[in-house]
N, C-alpha and C positions, 0 to 999 in steps of 0.2 A: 691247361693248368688245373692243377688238380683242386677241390675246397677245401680249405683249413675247417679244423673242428671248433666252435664257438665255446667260450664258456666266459658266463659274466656272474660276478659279483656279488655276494650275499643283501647286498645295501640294494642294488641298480633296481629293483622292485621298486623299490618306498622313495629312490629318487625320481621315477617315472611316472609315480603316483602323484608326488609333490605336483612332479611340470604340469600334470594333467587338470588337476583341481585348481590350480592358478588359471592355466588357461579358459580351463571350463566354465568358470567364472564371469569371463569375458565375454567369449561365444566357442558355442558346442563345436560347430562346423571346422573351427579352428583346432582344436581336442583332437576330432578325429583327424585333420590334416597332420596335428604333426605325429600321432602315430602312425599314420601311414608314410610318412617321411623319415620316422626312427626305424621302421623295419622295411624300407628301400634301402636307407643307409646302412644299416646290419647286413643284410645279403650283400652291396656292393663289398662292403669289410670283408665278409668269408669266402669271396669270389678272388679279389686280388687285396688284399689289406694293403699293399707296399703303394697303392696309388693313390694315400693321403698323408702327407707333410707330418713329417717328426715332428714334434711340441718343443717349441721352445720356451716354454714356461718356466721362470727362473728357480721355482718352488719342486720342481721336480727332477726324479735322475738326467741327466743328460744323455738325450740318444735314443732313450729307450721308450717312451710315451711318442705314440701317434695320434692325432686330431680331426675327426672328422666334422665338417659342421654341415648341420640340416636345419630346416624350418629356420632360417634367416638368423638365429640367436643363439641355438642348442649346438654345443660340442658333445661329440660323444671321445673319450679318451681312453687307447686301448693299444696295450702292446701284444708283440709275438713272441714267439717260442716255437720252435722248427715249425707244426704243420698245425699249431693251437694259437689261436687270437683271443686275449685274456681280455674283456671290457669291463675295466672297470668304474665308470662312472658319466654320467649323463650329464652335464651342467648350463644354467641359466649363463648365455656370454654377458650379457647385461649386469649381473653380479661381479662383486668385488672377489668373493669367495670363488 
């Protein structure tokens, strides 16, 4: 299977930044776990993207957004385009937003 090309989101920095200084907060060793959970879960995405569950979030297109969840709380939210996986946003599942 061949790898699709990544490309994420002008925002997905400063939303990564957010999760991290919250977390960091709390405890370091957590910080570094879920980075290393957000870029296990990137690679599985550009390895086979089709092996995580459309979104059915009512606030979005239908269809088209897929979900990935890591570190027990964080969705990552990204769709496809022939052989390009577009992520666009990281988010706390714990939020309302």
């Amino acid at each position: 299977m061949p790898r699709y090309k990544l490309i994420v989101s002008e925002d997905l920095g400063s939303q990564l930044e957010e999760h991290l200084a919250f977390i960091k907060r709390v405890s370091f060793p957590a910080a570094r776990r879920f980075l290393r959970e957000y870029i296990s879960t990137t690679k599985e995405i550009v390895e086979n993207p089709y092996m995580f569950p459309i979104c059915d979030d009512p606030i979005l297109p239908e269809g088209v957004y897929r979900r990935a969840l890591f570190g027990k709380w964080y969705k990552i939210y990204y769709y496809i385009e022939d052989t390009t996986v577009y992520i666009d946003a990281v988010v706390d599942g714990r939020r309302n937003s």
